[in-house]
ZAMARGU-4260 file (C-alpha; in steps of 0.2 Angstrom, whole numbers, plus 5000, padded with zeros to 4 digits):
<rodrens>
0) 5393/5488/5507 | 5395/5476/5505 | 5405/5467/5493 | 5390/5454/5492 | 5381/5456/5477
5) 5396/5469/5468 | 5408/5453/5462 | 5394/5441/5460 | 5385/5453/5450 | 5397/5454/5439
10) 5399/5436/5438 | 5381/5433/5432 | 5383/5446/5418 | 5398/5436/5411 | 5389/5419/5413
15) 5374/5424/5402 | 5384/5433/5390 | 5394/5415/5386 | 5379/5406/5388 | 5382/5395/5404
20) 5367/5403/5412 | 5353/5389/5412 | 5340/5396/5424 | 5341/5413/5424 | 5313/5475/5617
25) 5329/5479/5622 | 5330/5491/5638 | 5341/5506/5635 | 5359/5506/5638 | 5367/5512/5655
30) 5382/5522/5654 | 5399/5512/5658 | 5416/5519/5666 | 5432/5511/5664 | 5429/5500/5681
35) 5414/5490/5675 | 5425/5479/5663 | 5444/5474/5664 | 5446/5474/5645 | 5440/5490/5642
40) 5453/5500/5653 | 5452/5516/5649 | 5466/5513/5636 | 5467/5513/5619 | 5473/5496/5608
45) 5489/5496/5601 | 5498/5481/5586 | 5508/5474/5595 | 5517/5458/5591 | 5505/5455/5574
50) 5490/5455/5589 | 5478/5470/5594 | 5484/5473/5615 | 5476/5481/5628 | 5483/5493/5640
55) 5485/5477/5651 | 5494/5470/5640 | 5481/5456/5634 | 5480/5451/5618 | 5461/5458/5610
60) 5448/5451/5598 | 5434/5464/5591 | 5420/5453/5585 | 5408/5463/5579 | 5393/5473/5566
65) 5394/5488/5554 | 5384/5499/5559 | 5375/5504/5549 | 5370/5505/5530 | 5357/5517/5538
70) 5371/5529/5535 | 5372/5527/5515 | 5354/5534/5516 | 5346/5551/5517 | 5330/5548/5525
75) 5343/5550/5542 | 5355/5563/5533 | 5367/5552/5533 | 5369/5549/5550 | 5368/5528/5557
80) 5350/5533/5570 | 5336/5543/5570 | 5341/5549/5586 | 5352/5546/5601 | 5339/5534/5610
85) 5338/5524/5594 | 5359/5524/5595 | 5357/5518/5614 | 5346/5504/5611 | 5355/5498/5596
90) 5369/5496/5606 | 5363/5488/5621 | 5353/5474/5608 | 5370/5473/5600 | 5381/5468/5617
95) 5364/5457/5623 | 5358/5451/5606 | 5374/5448/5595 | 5387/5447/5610 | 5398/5460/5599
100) 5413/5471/5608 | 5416/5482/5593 | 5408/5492/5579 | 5412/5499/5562 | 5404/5516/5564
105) 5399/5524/5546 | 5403/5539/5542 | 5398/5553/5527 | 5410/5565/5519 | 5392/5570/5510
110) 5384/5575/5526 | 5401/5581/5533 | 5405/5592/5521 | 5390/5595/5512 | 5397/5613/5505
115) 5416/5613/5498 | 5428/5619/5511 | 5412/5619/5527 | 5412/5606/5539 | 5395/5605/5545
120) 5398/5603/5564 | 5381/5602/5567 | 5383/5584/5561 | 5399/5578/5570 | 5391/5583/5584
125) 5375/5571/5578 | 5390/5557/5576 | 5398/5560/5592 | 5385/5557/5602 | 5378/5543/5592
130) 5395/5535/5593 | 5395/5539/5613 | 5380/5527/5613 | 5393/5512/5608 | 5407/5518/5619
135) 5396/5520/5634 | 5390/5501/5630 | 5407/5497/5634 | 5408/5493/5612 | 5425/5498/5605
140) 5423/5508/5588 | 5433/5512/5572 | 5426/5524/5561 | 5423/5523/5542 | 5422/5537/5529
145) 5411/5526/5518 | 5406/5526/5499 | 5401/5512/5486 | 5399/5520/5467 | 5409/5537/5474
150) 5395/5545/5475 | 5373/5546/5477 | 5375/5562/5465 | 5380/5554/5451 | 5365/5544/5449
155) 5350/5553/5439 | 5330/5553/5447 | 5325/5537/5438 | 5341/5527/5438 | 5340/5508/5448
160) 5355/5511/5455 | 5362/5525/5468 | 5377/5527/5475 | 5384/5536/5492 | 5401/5544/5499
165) 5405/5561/5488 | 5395/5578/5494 | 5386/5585/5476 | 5399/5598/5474 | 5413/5584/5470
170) 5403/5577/5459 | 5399/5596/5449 | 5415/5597/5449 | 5420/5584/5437 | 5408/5586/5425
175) 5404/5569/5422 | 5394/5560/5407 | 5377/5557/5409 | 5377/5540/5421 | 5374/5523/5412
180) 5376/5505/5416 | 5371/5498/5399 | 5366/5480/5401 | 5367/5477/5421 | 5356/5467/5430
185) 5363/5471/5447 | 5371/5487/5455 | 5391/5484/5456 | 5392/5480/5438 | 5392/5500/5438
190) 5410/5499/5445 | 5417/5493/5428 | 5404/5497/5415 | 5398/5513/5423 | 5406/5528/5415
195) 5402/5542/5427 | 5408/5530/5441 | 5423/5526/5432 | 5428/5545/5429 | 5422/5550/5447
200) 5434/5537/5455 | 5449/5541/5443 | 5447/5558/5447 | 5448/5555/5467 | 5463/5544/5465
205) 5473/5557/5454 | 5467/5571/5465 | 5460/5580/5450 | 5449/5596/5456 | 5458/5594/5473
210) 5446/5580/5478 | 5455/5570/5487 | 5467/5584/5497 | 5448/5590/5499 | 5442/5574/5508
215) 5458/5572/5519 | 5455/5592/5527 | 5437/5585/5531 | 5445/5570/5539 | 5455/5579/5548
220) 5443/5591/5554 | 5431/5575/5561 | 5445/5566/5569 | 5450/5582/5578 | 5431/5587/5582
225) 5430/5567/5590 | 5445/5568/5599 | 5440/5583/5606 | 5424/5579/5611 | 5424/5563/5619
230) 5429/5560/5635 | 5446/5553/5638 | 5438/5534/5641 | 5429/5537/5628 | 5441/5542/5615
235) 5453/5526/5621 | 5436/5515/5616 | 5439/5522/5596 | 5450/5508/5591 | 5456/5516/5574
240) 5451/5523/5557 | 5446/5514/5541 | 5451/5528/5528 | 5441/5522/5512 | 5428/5509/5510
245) 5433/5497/5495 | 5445/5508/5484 | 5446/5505/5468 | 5455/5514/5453 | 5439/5518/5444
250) 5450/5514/5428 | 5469/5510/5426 | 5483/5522/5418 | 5491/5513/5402 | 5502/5499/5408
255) 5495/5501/5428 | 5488/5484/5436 | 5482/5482/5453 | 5495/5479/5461 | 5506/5495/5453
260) 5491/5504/5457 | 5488/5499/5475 | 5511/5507/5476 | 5507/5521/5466 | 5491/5531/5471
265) 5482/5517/5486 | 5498/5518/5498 | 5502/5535/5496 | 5484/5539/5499 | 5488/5530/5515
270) 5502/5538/5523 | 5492/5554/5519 | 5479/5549/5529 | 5490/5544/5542 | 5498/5558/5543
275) 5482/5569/5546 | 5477/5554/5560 | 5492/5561/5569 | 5489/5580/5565 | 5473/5577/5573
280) 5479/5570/5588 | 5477/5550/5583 | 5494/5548/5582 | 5491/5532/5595 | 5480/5523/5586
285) 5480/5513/5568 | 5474/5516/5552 | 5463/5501/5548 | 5468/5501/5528 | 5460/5491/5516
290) 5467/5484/5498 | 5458/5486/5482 | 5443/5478/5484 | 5443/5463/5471 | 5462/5458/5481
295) 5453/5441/5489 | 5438/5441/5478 | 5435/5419/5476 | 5430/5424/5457 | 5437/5440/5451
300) 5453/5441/5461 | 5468/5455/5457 | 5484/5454/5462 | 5487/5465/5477 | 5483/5465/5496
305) 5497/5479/5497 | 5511/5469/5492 | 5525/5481/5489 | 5522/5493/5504 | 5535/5485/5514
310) 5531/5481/5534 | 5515/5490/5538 | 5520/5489/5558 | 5509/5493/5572 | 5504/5509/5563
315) 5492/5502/5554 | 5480/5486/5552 | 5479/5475/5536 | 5460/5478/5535 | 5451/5469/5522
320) 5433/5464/5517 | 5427/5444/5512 | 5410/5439/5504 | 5407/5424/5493 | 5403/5429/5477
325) 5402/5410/5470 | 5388/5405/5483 | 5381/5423/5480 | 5380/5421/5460 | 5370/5404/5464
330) 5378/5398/5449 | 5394/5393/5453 | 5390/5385/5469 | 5376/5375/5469 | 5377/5370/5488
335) 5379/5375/5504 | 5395/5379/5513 | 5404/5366/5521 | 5415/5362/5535 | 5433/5372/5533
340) 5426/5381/5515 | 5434/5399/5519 | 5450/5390/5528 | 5461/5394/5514 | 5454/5412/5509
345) 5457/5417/5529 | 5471/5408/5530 | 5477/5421/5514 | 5473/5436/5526 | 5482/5430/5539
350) 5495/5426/5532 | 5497/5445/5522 | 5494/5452/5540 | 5507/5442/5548 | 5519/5447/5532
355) 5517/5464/5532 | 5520/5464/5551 | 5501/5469/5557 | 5487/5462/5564 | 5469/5460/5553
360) 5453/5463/5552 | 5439/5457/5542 | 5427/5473/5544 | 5414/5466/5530 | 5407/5449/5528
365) 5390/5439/5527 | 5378/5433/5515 | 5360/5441/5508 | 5346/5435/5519 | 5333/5439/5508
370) 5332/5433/5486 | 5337/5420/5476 | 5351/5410/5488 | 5347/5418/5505 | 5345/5399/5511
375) 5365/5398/5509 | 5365/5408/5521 | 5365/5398/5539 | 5379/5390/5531 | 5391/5402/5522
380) 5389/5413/5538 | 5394/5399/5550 | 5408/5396/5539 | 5414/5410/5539 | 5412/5412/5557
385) 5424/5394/5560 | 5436/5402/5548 | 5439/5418/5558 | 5442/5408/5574 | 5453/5395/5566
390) 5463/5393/5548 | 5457/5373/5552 | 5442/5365/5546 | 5431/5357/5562 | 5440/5341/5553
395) 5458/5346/5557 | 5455/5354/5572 | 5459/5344/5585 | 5472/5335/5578 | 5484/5348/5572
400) 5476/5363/5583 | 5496/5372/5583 | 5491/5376/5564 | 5475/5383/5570 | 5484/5402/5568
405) 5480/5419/5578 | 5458/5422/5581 | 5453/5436/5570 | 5443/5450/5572 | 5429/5454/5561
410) 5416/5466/5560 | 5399/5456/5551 | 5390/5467/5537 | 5377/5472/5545 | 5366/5477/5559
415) 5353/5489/5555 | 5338/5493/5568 | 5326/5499/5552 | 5330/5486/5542 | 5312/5482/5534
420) 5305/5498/5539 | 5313/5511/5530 | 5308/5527/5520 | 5321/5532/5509 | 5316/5542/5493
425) 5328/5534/5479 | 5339/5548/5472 | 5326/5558/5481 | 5312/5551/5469 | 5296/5554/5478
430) 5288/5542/5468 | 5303/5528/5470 | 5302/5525/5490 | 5311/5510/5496 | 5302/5502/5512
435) 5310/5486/5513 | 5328/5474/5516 | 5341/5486/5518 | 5332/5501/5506 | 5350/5504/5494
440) 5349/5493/5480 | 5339/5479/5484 | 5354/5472/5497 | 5346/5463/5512 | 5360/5460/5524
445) 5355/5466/5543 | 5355/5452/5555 | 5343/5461/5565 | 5327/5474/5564 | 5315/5483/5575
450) 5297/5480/5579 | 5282/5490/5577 | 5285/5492/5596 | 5301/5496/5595 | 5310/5478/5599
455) 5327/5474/5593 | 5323/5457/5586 | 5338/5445/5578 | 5333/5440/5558 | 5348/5425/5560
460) 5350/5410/5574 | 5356/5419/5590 | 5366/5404/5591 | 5377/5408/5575 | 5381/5428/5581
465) 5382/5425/5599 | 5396/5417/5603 | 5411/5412/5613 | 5429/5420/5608 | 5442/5425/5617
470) 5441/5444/5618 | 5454/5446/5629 | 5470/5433/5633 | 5482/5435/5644 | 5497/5427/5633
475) 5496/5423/5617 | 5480/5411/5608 | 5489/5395/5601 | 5474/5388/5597 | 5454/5391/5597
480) 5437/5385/5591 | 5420/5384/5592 | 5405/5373/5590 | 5389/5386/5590 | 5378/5369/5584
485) 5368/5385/5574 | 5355/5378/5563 | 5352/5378/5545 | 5332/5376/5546 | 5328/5360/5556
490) 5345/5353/5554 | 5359/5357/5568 | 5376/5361/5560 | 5390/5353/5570 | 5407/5354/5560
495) 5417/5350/5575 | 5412/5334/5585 | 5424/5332/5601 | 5434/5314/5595 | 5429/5299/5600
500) 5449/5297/5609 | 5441/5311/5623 | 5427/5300/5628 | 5425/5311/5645 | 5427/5327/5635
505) 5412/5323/5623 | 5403/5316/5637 | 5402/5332/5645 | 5399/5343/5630 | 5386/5328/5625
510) 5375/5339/5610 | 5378/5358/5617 | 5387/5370/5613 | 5408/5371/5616 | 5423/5381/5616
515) 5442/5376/5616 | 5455/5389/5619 | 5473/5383/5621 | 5486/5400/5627 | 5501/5403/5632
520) 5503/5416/5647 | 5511/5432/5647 | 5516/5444/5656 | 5499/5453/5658 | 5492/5452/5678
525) 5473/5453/5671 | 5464/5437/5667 | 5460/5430/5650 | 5442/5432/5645 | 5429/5425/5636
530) 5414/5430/5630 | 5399/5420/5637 | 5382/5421/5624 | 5368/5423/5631 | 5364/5402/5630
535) 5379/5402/5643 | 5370/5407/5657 | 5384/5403/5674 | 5370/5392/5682 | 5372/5380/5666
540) 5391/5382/5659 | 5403/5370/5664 | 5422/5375/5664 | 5438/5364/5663 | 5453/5371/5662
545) 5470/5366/5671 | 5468/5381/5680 | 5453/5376/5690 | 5435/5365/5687 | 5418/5372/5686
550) 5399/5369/5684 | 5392/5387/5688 | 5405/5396/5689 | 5404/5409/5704 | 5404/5427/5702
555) 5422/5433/5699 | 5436/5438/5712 | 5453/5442/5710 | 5458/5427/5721 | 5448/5413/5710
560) 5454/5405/5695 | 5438/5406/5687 | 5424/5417/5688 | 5409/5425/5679 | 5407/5444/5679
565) 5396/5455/5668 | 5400/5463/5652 | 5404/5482/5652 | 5388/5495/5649 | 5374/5486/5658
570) 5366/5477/5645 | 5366/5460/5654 | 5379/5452/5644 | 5394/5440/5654 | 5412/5436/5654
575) 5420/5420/5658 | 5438/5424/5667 | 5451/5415/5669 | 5465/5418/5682 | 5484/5415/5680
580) 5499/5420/5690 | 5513/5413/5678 | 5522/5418/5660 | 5524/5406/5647 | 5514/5393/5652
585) 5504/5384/5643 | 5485/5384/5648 | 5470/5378/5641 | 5451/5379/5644 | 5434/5371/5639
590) 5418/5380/5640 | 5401/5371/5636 | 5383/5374/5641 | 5379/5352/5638 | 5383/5347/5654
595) 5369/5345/5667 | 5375/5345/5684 | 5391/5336/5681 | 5401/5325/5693 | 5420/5330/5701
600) 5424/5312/5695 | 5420/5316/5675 | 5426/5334/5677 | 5441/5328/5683 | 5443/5314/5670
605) 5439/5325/5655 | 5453/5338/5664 | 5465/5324/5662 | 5461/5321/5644 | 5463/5340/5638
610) 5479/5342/5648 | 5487/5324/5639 | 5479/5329/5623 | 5487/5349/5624 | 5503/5341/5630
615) 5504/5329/5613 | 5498/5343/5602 | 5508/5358/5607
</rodrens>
């Protein structure tokens, strides 16, 4: 989950209670090999440098989904498909449809070790291949040993509320109070006022019953079962490991806070992890480690982000989780999201990254798309969107672009195939069967479903997933944005208008779409690569760059500056590349789709402009 309704849910308990409350068809995917894409190289990412690298020594951007809450139910035993085929097409929609690279891949521990002490390899073999889906796509993945409320088997037949993560026998174990929210009117106000919850989590973080050496032997276990089962290509496409979905203590010991509880049981929980990653022959790859989960909460913030664990390094990545709880409340914010409203809460995750000497990932964001303020939702998404490409509002942008800060990665919350046409028996309540949104306590976040037919469909403007960034950059990115022009209803959102002192520059993007990367070269021989949505087809995209100018880019060669090759996995998708034969020199490059059949005289004037404006700014 999916943070989205937890804080803001708490939020609209405290405002009633003091009285504020006034109103209460896809084809299926091909297999790839390491040649059908230059990024994905048959290497594993490394940290390096506060970046994710490549084995070409390019600097790497996952823009991704989560796939999927489909795992948090049972009607699938806890596994993301139904089947394989469902996996395939999932993935292929995912490249063509949502132009992502990477995935958060959900995992079990109730599935995976359903009896204490037995991994059930009958289902890390249903997840392997499930997860070669993606990787055969050409879609890196980082698994995810997920859990919201600890655990489905606390929660009685009639309850409104289920969890997921812990197997039955965990829960047995601890012989918890009958389960209770009291006065709740949405599901993560059982975090703090849930008893059963409460103990359940206490208990995993103090290891009581053995639980949490328990779930690091099972860890273990399917790390070494995927490492052994994948192919070597395939196994350099798994990124990393998120070890726990939104820790949080359950209750504090006398005199602990969050941030003495993130040093005393989260970080040493950590390197415990760690150290199984490497036992199971992961030893190359990061854990992707996340902080309590109210650390950036805009409402109910703790002090933490894993303040006093020193230098993280490139052994692990500052992995942490962003929702708006204010515009999800729809109390304390009335509006919509504007221009450069997450710069400051991103900017706060880049700068914790780049402190404790990582790179970061956002691996959950994204707002309801169904209820009571799914019509923020065009703009808290695009928001969020312009915030993981730049710390700068589209205001700022271009004229202090060397603030704009390193491109983050960020997996979206959530793309789930059956969204809207699930059968999941509520804590296995035959008479409670939830058919529609996401089916787990009345969230609706996927950005896509499935038709009667079997059609991947997109619930949100292609033109807000799909998008330009730089997935892989041959240097360093000073400086990146993009202007996706994605709608909220009739309107066209556009944050970012090119200045009225690049006249031959806004000419050329006129009212299309528009991307700006500025970069410094490196030592890397493979080019810098974009990727190109599906409304930048090359017979319409226009490139200018100090490398070389472009209206249709050709089809790429190593001996052109700029070219246009397909994405990995044979789902259709393309790549812009760029071509340098230099280190540490600036460069800079402008993609758009609103030119129409543009003259050498105006693509040479706006070329003129970008290069005096990059030389005045960086």
């Amino acid at each position: 989950m999916d943070m989205t309704n937890i804080r803001a849910r708490l939020i609209v308990v405290l405002v009633v209670l003091c009285g504020f409350l006034a109103v209460a068809g896809t084809p299926s995917a091909t297999a790839a090999t390491p040649s059908d894409s230059l990024w994905f190289d048959g290497t594993a990412l490394t940290v390096q440098n506060g970046r994710f690298v490549d084995g070409q020594g390019r600097e790497v951007v996952l823009r991704g989904y989560n796939v999927s809450g489909e795992t948090k139910l049972e009607e699938n035993s806890g596994l993301p498909f139904a089947s394989v085929a469902d996996a395939a097409k999932s993935a292929t929609a995912l490249r063509a449809l949502g132009g992502g690279n990477a995935v958060r891949f959900l995992l079990s521990w109730a599935h995976a070790e359903p009896v204490q002490g037995q991994v059930d390899t009958g289902y890390l073999a249903a997840v392997t291949a499930q997860m070669q889906a993606f990787l055969d796509a050409g879609i890196r993945v980082f698994p995810d040993f997920h859990q919201d409320l600890y655990s489905r088997y606390l929660f009685n037949s009639g309850s409104w509320y289920t969890g997921d993560g812990a197997p039955e026998w965990a829960v047995e174990l601890g012989n918890y109070p009958a389960e209770s929210c009291g006065i709740c009117l949405f599901w993560g106000q059982n975090i703090t006022q849930n008893t059963a919850v409460q103990d359940a989590q206490y208990d995993f973080w103090h290891n009581n019953h053995g639980l949490q050496d328990a779930f690091l032997a099972t860890a273990q276990t399917t790390m070494t079962y995927l490492a052994q089962h994948l192919t070597s290509d395939e196994f350099a496409g798994v990124v990393g490991f998120d070890p726990y979905n939104e820790p949080y203590a359950g209750s504090y010991d006398s005199g602990e806070t969050s941030r003495t509880w993130e040093q005393n049981r989260l970080w040493p929980f950590y390197q415990k992890f760690r150290a199984r990653m490497d036992a199971a022959g992961w030893s190359g790859k990061p854990a992707l480690v996340e902080p309590n989960l109210y650390w950036n909460g805009n409402v109910t913030h703790q002090e933490g982000g894993l303040l006093d664990t020193g230098t993280l390094g490139s052994r692990y990545v500052f992995n942490t989780h962003f929702y708006d709880q204010k515009a999800i409340s729809g109390i304390l914010m009335w509006g919509n999201a504007s221009d450069g409203q997450y710069s400051t809460d991103f900017g706060t995750v880049r700068d914790r990254a780049s402190a404790a000497g990582t790179t970061a990932i956002v691996s959950e964001f994204g707002h309801p798309l169904s209820g009571t303020t799914s019509g923020k939702a065009p703009t808290v998404d695009k928001a969020m969107y312009q915030a993981l490409d730049s710390r700068l509002s589209g205001a700022n942008w271009w004229s202090t672009p060397a603030s704009s800060g390193p491109v983050l990665s960020g997996t979206q919350w959530q793309w789930d195939i059956y969204n809207g046409r699930h059968h999941e028996l509520m804590n296995g309540n035959a008479s409670k069967v939830l058919t529609s949104g996401d089916a787990w306590n009345d969230e609706d976040l996927s950005a896509v479903n499935m038709t009667a037919s079997g059609t991947v469909t997109l619930r949100q403007d292609a033109r807000l997933l799909d998008r330009v960034y730089p997935s892989a950059t041959s240097g360093s990115t000073l400086a990146f944005t993009y202007e996706d022009r994605s709608r909220d209803g009739s309107t066209t959102l556009t944050w970012n208008p090119v200045p009225s002192s690049l006249p031959n520059v806004a000419a050329l993007v006129g009212s299309g779409q528009y991307a700006v990367q500025v970069w410094r070269s490196g030592s890397a021989t493979a080019p810098t690569e974009l990727h190109l949505p599906a409304s930048f087809p090359a017979a319409s995209t226009t490139v200018v760059s100090d490398l070389g100018t472009a209206y249709a880019p050709p089809s790429y060669t190593s001996s052109a500056p700029v070219g246009v090759a397909a994405e990995p996995g044979g789902t259709g998708s393309r790549r812009l590349l760029l071509t340098d034969a230099d280190s540490g020199v600036l460069h800079f490059a402008l993609v758009t789709n609103g030119a129409t059949s543009p003259g050498s005289a105006l693509l040479g004037a706006a070329k003129a402009e970008l290069a005096a404006w990059v030389a005045a700014k960086f």
